[in-house]
Backbone as a ProteinNet text record, in pm:
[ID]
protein_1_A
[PRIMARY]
XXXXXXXXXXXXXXXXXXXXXXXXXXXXXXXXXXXXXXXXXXXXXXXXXXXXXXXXXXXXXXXXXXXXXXXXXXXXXXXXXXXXXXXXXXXXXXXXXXXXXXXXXXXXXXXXXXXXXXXXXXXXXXXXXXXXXXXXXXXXXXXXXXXXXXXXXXXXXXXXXXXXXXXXXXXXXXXXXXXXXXXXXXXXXXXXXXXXXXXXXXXXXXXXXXXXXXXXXXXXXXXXXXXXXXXXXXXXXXXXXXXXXXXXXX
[TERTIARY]
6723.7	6816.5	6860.2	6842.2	6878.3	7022.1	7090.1	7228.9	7293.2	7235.3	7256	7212.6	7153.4	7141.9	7211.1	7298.1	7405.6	7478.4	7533.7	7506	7681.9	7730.1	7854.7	7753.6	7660.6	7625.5	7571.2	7545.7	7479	7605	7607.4	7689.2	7706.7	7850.3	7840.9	7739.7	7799.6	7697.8	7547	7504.1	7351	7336.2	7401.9	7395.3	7372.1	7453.4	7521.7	7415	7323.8	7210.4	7111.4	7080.6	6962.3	6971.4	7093.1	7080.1	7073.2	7037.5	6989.2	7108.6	7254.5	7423.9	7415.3	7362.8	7381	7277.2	7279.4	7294.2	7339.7	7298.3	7411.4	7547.9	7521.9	7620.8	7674.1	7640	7764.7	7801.5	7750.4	7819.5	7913.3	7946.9	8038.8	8151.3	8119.6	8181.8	8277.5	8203.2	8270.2	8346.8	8347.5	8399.5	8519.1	8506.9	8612.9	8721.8	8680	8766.5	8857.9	8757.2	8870.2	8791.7	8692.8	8609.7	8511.3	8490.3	8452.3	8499	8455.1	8537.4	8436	8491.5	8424.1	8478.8	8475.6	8535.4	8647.4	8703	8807.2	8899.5	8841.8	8935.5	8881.3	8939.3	8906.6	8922	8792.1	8738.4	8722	8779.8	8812.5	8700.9	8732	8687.2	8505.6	8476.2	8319.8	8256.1	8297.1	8210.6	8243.5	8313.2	8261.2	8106.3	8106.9	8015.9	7989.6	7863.5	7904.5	7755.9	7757.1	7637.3	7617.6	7473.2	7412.5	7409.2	7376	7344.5	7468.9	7548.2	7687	7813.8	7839.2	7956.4	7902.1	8024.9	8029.4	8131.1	8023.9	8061.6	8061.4	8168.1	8195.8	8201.5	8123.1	8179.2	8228	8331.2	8449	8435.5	8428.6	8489.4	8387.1	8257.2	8116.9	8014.8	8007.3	7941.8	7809.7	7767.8	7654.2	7583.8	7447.7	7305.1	7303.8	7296.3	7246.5	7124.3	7071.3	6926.4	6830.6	6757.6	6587.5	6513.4	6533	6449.6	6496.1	6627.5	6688.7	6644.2	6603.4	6533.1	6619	6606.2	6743.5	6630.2	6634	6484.4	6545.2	6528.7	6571.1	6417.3	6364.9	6276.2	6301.1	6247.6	6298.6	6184.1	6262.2	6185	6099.3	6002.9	5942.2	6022.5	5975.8	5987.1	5872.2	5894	5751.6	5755.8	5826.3	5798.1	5905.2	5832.1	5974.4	6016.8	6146.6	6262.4	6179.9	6091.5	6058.4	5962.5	5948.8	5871.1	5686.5	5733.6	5524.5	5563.5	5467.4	5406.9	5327.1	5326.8	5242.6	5145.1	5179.6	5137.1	5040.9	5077.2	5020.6	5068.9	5232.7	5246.3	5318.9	5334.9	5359.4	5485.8	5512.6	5649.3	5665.1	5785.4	5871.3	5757.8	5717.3	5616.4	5487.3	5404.2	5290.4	5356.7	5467.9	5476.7	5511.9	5540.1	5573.3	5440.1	5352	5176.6	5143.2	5088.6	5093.5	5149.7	5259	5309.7	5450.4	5527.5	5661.7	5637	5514.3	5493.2	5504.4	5494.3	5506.6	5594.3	5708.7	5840.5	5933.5	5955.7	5980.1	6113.8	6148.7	6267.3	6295.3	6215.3	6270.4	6188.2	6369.1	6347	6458.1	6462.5	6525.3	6668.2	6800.4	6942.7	7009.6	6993.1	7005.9	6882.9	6903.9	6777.3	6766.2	6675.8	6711.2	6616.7	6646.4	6528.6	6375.9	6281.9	6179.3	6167.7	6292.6	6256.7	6374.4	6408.5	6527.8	6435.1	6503.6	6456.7	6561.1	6492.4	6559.3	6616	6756.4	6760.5	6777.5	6690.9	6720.4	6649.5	6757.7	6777.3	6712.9	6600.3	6525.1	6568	6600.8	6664.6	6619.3	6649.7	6652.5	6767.2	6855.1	6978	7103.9	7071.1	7141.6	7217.9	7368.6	7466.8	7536	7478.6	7504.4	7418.8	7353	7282.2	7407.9	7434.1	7512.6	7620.8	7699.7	7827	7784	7700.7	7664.8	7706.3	7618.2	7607.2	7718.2	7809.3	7935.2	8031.8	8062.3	8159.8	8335.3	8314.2	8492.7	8483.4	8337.7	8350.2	8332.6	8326.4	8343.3	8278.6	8148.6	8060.6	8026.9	8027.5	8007.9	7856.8	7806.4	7678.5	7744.9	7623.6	7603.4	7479.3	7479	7395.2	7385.2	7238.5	7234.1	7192.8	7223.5	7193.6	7158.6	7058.3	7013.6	7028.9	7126.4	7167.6	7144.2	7145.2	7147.5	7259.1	7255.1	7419.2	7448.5	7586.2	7599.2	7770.5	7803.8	7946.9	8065.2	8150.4	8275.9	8330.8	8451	8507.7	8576.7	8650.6	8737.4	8633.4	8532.3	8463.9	8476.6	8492	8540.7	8635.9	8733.4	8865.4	8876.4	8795.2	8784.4	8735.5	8614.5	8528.4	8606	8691.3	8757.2	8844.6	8936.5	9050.7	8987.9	8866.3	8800.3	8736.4	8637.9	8546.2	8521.4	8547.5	8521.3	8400.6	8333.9	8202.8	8144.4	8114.6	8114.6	8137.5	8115.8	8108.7	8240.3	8282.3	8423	8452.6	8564.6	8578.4	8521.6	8450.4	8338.5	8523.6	8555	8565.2	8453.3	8453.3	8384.4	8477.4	8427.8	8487.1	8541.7	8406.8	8401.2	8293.6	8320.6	8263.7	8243.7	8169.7	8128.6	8014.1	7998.7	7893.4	7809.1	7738.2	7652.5	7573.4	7544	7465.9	7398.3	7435.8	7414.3	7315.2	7186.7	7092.6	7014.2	6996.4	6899.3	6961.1	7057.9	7087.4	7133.3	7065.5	7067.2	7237.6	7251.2	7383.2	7335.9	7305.3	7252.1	7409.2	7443.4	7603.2	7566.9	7683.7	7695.7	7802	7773.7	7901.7	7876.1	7986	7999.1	8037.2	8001.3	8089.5	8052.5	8117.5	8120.6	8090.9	8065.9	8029	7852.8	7852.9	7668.9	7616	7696	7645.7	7502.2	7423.8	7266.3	7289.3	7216.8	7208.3	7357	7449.8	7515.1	7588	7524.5	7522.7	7461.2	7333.8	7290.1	7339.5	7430.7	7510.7	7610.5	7692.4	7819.4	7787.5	7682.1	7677.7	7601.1	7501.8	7447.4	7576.4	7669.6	7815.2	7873	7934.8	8012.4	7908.1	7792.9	7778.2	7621.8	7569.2	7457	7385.4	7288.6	7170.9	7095.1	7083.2	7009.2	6850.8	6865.3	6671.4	6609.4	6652	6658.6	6752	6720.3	6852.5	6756.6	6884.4	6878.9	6981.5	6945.9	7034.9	7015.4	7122.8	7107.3	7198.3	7268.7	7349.7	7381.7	7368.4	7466.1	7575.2	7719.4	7758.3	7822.1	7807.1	7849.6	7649.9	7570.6	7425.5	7339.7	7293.6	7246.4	7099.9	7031.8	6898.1	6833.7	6892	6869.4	6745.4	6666.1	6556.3	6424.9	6465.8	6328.9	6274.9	6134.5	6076.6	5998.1	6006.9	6003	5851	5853.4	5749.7	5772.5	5793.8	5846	5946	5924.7	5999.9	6072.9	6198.4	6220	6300.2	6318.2	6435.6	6550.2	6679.4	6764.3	6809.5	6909.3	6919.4	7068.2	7116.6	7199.6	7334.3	7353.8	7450.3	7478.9	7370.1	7354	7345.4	7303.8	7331.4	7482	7568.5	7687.4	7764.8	7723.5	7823.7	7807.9	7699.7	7669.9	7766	7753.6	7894.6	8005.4	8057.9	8198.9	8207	8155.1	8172.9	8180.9	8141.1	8132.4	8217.2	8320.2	8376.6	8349.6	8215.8	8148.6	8147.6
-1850.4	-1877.1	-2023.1	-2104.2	-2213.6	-2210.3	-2381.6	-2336.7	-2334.9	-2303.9	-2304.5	-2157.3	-2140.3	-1940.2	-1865.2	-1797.5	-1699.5	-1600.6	-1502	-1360	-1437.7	-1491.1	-1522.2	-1631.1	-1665	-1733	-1863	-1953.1	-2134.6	-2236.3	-2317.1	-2396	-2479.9	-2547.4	-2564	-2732.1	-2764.8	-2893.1	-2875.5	-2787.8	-2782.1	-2712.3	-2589.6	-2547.7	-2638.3	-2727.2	-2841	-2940.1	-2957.6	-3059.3	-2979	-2847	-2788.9	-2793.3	-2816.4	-2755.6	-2904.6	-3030.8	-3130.3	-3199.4	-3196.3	-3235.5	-3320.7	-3376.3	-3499.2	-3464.5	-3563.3	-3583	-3467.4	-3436.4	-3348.7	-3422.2	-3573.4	-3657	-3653.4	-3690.6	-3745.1	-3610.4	-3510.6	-3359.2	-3351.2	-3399.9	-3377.9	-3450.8	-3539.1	-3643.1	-3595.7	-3505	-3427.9	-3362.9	-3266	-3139.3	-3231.8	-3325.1	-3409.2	-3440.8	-3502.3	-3577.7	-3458.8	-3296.2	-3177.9	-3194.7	-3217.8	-3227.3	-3103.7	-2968.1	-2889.8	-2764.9	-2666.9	-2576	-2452	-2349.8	-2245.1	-2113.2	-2026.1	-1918.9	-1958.3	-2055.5	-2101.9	-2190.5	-2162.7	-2237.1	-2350.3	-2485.3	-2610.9	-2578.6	-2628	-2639.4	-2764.5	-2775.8	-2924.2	-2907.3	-2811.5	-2800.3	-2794	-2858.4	-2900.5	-2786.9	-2676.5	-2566.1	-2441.1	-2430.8	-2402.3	-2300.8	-2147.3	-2090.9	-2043.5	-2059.1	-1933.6	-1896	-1728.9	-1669.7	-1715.9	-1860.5	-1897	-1782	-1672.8	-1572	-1485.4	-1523	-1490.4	-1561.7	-1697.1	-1825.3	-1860.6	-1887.7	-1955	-2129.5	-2230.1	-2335.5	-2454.9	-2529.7	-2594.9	-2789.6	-2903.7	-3019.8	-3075.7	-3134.5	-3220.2	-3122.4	-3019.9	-2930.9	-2838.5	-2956.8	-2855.6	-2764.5	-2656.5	-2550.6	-2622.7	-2540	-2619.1	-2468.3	-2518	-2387.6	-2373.4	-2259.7	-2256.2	-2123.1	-2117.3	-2045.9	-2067.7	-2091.3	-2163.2	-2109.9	-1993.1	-1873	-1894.9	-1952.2	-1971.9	-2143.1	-2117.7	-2237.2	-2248.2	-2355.4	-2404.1	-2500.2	-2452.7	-2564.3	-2625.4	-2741.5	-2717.5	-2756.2	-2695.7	-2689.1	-2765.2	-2879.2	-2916.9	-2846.9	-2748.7	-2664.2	-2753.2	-2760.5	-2812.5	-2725	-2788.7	-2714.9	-2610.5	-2492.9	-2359.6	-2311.3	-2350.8	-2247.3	-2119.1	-2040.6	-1893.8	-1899.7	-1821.6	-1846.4	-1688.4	-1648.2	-1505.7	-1562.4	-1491.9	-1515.9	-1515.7	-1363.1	-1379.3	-1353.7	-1333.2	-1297.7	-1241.1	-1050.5	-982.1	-1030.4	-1135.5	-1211.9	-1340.2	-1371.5	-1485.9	-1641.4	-1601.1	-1693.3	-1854.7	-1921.4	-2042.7	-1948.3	-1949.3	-1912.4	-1977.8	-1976.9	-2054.2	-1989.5	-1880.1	-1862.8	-1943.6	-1982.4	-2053.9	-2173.6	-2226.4	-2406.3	-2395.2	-2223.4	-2176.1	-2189.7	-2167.2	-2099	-2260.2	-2196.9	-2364	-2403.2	-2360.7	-2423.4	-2322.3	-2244.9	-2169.8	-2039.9	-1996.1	-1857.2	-1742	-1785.1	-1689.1	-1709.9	-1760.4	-1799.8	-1660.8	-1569.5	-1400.7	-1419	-1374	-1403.6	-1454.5	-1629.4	-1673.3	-1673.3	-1666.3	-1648.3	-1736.5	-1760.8	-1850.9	-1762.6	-1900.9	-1779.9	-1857	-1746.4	-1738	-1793.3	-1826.4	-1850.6	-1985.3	-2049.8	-2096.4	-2060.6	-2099.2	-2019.5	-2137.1	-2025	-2125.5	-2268.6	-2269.2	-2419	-2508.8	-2492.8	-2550.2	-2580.3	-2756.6	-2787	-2830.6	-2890	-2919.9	-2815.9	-2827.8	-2810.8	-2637	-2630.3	-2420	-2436.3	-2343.1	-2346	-2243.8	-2287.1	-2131.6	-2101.7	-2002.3	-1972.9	-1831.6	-1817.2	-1689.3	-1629.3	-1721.4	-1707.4	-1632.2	-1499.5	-1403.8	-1417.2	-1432.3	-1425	-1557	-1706.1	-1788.9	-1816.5	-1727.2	-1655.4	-1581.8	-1514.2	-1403.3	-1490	-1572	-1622.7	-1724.9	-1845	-1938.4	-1866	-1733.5	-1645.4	-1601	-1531	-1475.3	-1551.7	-1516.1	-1548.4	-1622.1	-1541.2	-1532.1	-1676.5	-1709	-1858.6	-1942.3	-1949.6	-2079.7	-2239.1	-2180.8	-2293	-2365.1	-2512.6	-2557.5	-2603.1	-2608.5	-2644.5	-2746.9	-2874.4	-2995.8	-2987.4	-3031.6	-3043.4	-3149.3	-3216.5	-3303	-3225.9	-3285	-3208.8	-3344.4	-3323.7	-3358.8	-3284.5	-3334.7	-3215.7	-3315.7	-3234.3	-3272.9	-3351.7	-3428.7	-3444.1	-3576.6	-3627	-3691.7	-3618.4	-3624.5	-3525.1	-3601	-3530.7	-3624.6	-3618.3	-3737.3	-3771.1	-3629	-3580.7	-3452.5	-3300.6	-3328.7	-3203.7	-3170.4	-3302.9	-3295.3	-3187.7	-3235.1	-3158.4	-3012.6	-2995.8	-2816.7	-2779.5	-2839.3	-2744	-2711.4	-2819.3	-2765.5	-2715.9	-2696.8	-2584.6	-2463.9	-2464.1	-2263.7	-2283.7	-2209.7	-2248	-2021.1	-2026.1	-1861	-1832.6	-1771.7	-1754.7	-1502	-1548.2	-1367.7	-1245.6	-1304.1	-1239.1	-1333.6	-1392.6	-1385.1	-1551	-1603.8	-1780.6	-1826.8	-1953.2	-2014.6	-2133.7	-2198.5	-2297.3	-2386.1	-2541.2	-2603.3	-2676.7	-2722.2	-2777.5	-2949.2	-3027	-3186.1	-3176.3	-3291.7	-3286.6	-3430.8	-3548.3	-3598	-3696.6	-3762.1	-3864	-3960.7	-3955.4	-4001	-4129.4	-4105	-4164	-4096.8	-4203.4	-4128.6	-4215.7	-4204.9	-4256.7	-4224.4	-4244.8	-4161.9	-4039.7	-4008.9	-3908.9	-3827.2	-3805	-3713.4	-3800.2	-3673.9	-3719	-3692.5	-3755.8	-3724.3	-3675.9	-3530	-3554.8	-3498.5	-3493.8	-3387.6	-3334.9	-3258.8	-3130.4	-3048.2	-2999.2	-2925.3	-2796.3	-2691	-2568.7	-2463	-2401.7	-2247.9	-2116.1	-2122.8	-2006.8	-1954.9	-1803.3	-1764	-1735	-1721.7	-1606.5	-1655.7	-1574.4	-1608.2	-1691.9	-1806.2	-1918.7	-1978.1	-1985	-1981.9	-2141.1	-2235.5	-2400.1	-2447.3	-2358.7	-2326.1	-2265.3	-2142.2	-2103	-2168.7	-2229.4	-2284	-2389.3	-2519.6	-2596.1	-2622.5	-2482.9	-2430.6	-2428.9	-2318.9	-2287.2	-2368.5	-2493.1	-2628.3	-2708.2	-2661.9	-2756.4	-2810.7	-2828.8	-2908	-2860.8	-2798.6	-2735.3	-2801.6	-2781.8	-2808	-2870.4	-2983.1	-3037.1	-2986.6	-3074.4	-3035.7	-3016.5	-2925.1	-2908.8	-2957.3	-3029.4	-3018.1	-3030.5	-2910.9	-2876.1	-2987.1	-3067	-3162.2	-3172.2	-3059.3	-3049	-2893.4	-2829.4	-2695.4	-2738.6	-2716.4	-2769.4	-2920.7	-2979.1	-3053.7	-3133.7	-3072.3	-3133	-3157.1	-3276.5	-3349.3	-3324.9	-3340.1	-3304.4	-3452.2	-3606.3	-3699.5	-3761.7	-3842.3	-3880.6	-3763.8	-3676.3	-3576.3	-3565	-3566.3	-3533.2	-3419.4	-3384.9	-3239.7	-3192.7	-3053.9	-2972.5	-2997.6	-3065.8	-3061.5	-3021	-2971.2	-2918.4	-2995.7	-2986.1	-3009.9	-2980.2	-3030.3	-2877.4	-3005.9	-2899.8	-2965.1	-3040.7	-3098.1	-3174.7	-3110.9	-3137.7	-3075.9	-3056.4	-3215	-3237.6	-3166.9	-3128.1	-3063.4	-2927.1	-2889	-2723.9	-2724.1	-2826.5	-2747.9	-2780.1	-2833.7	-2887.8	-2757.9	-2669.1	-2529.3	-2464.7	-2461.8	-2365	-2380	-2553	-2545.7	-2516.5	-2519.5	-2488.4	-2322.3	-2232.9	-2107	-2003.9	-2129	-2091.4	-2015.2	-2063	-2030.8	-2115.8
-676.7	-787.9	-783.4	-906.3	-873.2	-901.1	-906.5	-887.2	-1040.2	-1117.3	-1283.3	-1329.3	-1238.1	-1258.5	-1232.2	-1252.8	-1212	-1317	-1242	-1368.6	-1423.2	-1411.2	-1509.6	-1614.1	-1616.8	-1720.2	-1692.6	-1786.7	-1778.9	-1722.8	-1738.7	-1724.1	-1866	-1916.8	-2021.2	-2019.3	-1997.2	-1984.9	-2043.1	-1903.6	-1969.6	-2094.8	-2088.5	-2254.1	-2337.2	-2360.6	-2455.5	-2424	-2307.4	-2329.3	-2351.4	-2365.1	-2391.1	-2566.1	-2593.7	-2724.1	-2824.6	-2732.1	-2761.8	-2835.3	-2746.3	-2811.6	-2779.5	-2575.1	-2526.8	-2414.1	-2319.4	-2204.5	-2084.7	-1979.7	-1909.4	-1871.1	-1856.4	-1785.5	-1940.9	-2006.4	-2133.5	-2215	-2192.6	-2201.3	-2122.4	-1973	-1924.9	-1979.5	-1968.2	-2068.8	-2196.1	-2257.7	-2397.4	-2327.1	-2222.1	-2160.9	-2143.3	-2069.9	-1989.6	-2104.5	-2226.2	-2320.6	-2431.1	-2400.5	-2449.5	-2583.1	-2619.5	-2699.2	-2759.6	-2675.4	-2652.4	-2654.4	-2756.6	-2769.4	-2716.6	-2699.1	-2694	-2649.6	-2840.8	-2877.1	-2867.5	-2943.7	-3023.9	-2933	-2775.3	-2706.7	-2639.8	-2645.6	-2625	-2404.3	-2382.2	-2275.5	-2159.8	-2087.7	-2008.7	-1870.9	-1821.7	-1688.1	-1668.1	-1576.7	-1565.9	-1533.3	-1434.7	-1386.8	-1464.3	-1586.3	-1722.7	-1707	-1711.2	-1757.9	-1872.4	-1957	-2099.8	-2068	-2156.6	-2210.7	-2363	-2362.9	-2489	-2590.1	-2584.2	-2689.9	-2717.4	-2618.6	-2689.7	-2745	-2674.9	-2674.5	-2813.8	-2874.8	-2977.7	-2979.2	-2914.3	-2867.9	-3019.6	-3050.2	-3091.1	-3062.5	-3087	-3026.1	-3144.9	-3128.9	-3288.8	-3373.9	-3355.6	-3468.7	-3515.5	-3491.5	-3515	-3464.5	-3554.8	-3398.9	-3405.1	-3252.9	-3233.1	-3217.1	-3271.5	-3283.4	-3117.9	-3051.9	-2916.5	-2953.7	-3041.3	-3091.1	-3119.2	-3025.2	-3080.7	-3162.8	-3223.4	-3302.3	-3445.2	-3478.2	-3609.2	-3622.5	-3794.8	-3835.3	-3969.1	-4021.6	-4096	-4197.9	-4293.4	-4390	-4550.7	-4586.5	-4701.1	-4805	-4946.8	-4989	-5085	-5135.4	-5308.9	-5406.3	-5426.9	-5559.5	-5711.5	-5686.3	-5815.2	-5977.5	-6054.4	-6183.3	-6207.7	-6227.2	-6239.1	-6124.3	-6009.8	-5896.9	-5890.4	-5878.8	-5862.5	-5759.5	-5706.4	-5648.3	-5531.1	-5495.7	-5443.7	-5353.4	-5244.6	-5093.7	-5162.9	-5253.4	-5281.2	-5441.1	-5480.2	-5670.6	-5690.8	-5705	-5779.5	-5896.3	-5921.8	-6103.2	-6062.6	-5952.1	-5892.7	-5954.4	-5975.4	-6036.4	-5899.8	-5940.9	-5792.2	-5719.6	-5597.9	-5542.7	-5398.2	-5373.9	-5284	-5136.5	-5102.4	-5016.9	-4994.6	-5114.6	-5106.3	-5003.3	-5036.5	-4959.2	-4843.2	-4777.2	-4628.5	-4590.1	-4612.3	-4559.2	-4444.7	-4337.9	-4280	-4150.5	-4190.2	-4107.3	-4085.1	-4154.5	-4140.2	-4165.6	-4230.2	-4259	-4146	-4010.7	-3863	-3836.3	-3903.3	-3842.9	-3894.7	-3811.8	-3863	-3910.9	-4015.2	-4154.2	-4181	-4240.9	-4306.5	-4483.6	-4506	-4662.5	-4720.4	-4848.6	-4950.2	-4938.1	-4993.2	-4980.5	-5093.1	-5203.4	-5364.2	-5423.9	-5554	-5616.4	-5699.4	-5767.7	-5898	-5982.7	-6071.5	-6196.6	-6183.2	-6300.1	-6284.7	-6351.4	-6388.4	-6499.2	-6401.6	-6307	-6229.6	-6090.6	-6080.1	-5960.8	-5833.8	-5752.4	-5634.8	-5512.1	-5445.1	-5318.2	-5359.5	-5214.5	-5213	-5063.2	-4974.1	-4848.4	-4799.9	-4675	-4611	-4516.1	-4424	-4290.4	-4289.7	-4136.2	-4079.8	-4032.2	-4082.6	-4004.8	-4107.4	-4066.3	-4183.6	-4198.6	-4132.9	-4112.5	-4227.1	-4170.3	-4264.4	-4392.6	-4417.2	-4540.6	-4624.9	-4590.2	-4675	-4675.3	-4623.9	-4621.9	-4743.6	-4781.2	-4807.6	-4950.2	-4936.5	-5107.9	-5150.2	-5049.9	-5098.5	-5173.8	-5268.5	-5391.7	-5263.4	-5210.9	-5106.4	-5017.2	-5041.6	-4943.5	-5015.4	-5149.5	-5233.8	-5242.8	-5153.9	-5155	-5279.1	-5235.6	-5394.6	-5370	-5511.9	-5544.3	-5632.2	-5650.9	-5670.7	-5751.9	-5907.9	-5983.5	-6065.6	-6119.8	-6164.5	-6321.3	-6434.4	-6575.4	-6651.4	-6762.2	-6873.7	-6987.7	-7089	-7160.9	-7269.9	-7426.5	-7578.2	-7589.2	-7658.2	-7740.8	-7636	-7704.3	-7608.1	-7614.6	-7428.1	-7396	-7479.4	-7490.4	-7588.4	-7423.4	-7445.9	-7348.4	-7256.8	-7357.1	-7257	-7243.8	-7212.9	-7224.1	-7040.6	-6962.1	-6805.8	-6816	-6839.8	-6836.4	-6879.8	-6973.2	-7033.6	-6928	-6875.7	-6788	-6677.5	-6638.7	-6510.1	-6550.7	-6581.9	-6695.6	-6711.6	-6684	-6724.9	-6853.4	-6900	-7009.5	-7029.7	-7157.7	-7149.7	-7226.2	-7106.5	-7147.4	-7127.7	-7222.5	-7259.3	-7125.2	-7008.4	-6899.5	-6796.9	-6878.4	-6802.8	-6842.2	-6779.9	-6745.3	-6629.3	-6677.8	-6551.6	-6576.9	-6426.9	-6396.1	-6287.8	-6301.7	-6264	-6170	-6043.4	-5925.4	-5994.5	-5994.3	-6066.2	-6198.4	-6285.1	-6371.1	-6394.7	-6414.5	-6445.9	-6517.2	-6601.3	-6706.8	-6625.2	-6596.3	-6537.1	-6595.8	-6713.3	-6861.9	-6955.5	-7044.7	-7228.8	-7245.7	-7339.8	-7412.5	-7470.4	-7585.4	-7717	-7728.3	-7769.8	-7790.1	-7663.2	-7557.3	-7409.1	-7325.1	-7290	-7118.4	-7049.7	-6924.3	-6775.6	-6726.8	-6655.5	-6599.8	-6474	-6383.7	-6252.2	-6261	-6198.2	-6213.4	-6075	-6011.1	-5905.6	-5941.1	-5834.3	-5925.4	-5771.5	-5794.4	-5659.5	-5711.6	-5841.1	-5926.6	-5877.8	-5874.1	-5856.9	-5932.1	-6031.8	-6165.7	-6222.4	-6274.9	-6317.9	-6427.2	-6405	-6491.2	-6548.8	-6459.6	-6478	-6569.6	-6482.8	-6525.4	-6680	-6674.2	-6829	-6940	-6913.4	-6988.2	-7042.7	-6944.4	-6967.8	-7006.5	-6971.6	-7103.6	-7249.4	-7260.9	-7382.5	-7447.2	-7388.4	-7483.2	-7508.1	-7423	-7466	-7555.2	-7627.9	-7765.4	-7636.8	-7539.5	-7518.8	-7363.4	-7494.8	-7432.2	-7293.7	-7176.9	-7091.9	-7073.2	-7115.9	-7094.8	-6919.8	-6871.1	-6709.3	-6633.3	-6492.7	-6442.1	-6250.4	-6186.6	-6041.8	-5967.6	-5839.1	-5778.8	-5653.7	-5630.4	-5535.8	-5403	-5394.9	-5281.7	-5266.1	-5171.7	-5138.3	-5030.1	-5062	-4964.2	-4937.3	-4799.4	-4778	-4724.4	-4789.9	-4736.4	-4871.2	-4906.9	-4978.5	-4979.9	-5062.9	-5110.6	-5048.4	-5150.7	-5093.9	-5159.7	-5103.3	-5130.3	-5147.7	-5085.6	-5025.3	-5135.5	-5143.1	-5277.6	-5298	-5434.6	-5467.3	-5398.1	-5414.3	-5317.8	-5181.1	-5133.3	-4969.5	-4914.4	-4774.3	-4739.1	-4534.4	-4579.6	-4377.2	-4315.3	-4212.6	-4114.5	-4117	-4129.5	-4122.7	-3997.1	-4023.7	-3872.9	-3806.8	-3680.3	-3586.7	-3694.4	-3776.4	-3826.1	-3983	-4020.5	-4144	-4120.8	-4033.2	-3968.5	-3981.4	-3888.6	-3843.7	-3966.4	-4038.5	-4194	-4276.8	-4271.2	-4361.6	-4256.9	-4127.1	-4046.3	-4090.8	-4106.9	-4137.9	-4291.2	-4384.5	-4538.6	-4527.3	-4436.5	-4453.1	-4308.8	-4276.4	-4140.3	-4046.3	-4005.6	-3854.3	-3760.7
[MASK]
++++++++++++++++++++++++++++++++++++++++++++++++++++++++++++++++++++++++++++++++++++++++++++++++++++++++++++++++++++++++++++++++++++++++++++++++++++++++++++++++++++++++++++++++++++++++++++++++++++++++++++++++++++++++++++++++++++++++++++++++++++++++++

């Protein structure tokens, strides 16, 4: 048995360098400065044991993945691809751009959808738990969209949207709303919103007077789509993992 093997568990340190946080020396370092939480309670002391598959360890606030089996992907959805793992119809779907390289990676699937004429960010994981939270209405995740719409917006159409907009299946409010640019007729805007409802961004500004040319989703969250360009796909990074934890308080 070496001296990091023992039935009370790892040591936090190495945890915290296996899970690629730091260093073992500059993990101690964190432990030392009270930097380190785990299961809610901030952790000082160096000989510190936890069980990885059970501790729920935190550094500055952010949890940290101690699961090598959970994969965290974000996809930028082309325009025409369906939002479904396969296609009876054979029509394009979010599965074909897994084949390769993520397809043996056992559950991961897309968490929510966008339609087929909607592009950009849509998140793959295996990681159920912050799957279902991301989706649930009660955690108020905002989505980040870019729009090309008809018309050009009158100035206070911001302000309605966030005020509540009543649309046949209830009032959509919108988080932010802003103009982006007007020309030839078209508004490029963004708008934030925490709403899931089906097509929901399309609805609500079909109804305010201007129909949707294109739509992209460019953020879930507090994690940015970015440069990545469409059809590709890549794993998130330590810091973009634990930013989907704190938006969904894990």
């Amino acid at each position: 048995m070496t001296s990091d093997e023992h039935p009370d568990g790892v040591r936090l340190q190495k945890v915290l360098s296996q899970a690629g946080i730091a260093s073992r020396r500059a993990a101690e370092d964190l432990i030392a400065a009270g930097r380190v939480e785990v299961d809610g309670e901030v952790v000082t002391e160096l000989g510190r044991r936890v069980h990885p598959d059970e501790a729920v360890i935190h550094v500055d606030g952010t949890r940290v993945n101690l699961r090598d089996d959970l994969v965290y992907l974000v996809f930028n959805k082309p325009k025409g691809v369906h939002s479904t793992m396969s296609d009876d119809r054979g029509r394009p779907c979010v599965g074909d751009y897994l084949r390769g390289r993520w397809e043996e990676t056992p559950g991961v699937v897309h968490v929510g959808r966008l339609d087929e004429n909607t592009e950009g960010f849509l998140l793959l994981t295996n990681d159920g738990d912050l799957g279902h939270r991301l989706m649930h209405p009660s955690y108020r995740v905002l989505k980040t969209y870019f729009a090309e719409v008809e018309g050009l917006v009158p100035r206070g159409l911001g302000k309605q949207l966030r005020a509540g907009w009543e649309l046949p299946d209830g009032v959509v409010k919108v988080d932010q709303f802003r103009v982006k640019d007007m020309h030839s007729g078209r508004t490029m805007v963004e708008l934030v919103i925490h709403e899931g409802r089906k097509h929901i961004v399309r609805r609500l500004l079909a109804s305010a007077g201007h129909p949707v040319r294109k739509l992209v989703r460019t953020a879930l969250g507090d994690v940015q789509l970015g440069s990545q360009r469409p059809g590709t796909i890549r794993r998130l990074n330590r810091g973009e993992v634990g930013a989907l934890y704190r938006n969904v308080g894990l």
